[in-house]
Structures are given as structure tokens and as C-alpha cells.
C-alpha atoms as one frame of an Amber mdcrd trajectory, in Angstrom:
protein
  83.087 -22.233 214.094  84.750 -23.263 217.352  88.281 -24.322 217.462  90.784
 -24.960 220.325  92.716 -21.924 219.460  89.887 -19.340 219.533  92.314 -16.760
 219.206  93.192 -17.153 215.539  92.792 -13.783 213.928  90.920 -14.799 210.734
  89.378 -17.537 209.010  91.784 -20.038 207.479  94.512 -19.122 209.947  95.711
 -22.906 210.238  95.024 -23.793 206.844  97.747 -21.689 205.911 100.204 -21.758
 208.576 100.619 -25.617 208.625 101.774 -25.787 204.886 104.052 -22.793 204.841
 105.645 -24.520 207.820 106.062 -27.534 206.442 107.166 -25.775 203.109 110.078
 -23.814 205.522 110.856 -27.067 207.183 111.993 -28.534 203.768 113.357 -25.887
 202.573 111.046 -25.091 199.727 110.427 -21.650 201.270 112.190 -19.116 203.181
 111.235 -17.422 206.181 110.914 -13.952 203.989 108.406 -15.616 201.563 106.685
 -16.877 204.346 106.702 -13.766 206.482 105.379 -12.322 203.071 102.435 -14.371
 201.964 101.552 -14.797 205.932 101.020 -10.479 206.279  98.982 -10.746 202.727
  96.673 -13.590 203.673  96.103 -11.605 207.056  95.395  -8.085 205.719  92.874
  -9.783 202.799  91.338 -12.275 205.791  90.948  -8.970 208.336  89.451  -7.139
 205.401  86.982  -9.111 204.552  85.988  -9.853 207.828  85.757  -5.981 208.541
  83.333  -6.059 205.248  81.309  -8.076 206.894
């Protein structure tokens, strides 16, 4: 689908940004954890894109 940012690397990109951001904001998550779960939902988005 088209978006305004049609640079996002895989699917769900902002779905999972927003609420990890919000989650660092209040401090219910720290930047590490974040930094974490953000390179796992990228590598299992990217491969799964790659498998077609």
C-alpha cells in the first residue's frame, strides 16, 4: 500500500515504532529494549519479505 513515508523498510514499520516510542516516552521501556525488539521485528519483516 501507499504511505507518505514510502521509504519504510518493511511492512508494519509504524505500527511498531509509534508504541515503543510512546512506551520510551513513559518510561515503560528503555532505549536498549527498544533498540532490541526494533532489530528483531526488522530482520523477521526483511525475511519474510525476501521469502516472498
Amino acid at each position: 500500500s501507499l504511505s507518505f513515508y514510502p521509504d519504510y523498510p518493511i511492512p508494519g514499520f509504524l505500527d511498531f515504532i509509534q508504541p515503543g516510542m510512546q512506551a520510551m516516552s513513559n518510561g515503560n521501556m528503555t532505549a536498549e529494549d527498544w533498540t532490541r525488539d526494533l532489530q528483531a521485528f526488522y530482520d523477521d519483516g526483511r525475511d519474510a519479505t525476501l521469502a516472498g
